[in-house]
C-alpha positions as CSV (number, residue, x, y, z in Angstrom):
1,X,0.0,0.0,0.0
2,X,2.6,2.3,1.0
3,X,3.7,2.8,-2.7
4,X,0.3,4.3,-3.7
5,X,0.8,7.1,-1.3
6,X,2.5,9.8,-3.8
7,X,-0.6,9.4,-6.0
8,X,-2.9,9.6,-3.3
9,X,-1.4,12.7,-2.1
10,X,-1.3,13.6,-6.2
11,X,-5.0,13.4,-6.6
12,X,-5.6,15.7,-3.0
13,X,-3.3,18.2,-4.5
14,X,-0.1,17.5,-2.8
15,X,3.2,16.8,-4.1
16,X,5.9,14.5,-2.1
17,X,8.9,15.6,-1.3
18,X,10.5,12.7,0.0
19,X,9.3,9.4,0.0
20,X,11.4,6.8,1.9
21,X,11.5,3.0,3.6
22,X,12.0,3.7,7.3
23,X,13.5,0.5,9.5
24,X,11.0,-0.5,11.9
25,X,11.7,-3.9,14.5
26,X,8.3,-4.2,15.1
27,X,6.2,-4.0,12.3
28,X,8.6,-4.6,9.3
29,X,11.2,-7.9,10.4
30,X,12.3,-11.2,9.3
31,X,13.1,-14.0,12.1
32,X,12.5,-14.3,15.9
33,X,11.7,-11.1,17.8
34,X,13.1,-9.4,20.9
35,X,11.1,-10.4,24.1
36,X,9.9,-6.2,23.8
37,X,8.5,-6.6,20.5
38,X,6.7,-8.9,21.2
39,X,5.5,-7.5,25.0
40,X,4.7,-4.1,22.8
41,X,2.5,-6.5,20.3
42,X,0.5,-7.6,23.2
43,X,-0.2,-4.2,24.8
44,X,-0.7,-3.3,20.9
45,X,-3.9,-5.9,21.1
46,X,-5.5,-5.2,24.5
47,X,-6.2,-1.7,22.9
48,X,-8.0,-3.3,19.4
49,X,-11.4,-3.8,21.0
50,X,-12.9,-3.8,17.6
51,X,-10.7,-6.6,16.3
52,X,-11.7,-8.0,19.7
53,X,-15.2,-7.5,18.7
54,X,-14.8,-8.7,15.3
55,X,-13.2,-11.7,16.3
56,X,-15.3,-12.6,19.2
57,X,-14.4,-15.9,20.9
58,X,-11.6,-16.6,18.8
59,X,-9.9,-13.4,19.6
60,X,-7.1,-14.9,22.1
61,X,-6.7,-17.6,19.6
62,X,-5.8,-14.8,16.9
63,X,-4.0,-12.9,19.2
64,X,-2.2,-15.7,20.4
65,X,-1.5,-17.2,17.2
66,X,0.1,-13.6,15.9
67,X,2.3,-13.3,18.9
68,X,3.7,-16.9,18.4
69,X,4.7,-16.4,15.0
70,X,7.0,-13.6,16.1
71,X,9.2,-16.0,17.7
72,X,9.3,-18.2,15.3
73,X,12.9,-18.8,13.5
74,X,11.0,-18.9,10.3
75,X,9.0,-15.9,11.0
76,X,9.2,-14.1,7.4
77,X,7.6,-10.1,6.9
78,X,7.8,-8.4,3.1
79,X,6.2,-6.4,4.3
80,X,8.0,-2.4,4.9
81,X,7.4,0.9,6.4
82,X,6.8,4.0,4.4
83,X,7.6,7.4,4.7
84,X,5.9,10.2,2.6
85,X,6.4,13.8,3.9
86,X,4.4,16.3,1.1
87,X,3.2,19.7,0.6
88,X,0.2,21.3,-0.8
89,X,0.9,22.1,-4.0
90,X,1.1,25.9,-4.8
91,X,-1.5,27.1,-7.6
């Protein structure tokens, strides 16, 4: 998603100025977590009462589930972190 950002900010009439991958250990990682990422991905889910909602009585299973796969070896993430810092663009 992050690479549709400059032509979302296009179409609102903004132009990007810089447009970057940022490192992130929590969201954007390959392989086993630290301990804290993982302690900052629980506290991450006792605040997402919707998902908790959506997910009803499966929601520790989810939650659980997510937080094992973080210390897995094998835990794999293509996933990267985008940063788009723009301006309105002058008429």
């Amino acid at each position: 998603m992050g690479g549709k950002i400059p032509d979302i900010l296009e179409q609102l009439g903004m132009e990007a100025s810089h447009n970057f991958t940022v490192p992130d250990r929590e969201v954007s990682f390959s392989g086993r977590s630290s301990p804290d990422v993982v302690e900052a991905w629980q506290t991450r889910f006792d605040r997402m009462y919707m998902l908790r909602d959506y997910c009803g009585s499966e929601f520790e299973h989810v939650r659980d589930e997510f937080l094992n796969c973080l210390t897995l070896d094998k835990h794999e993430c293509k996933a990267t972190v985008r940063c788009v810092i723009a301006n309105k663009r002058k008429s």
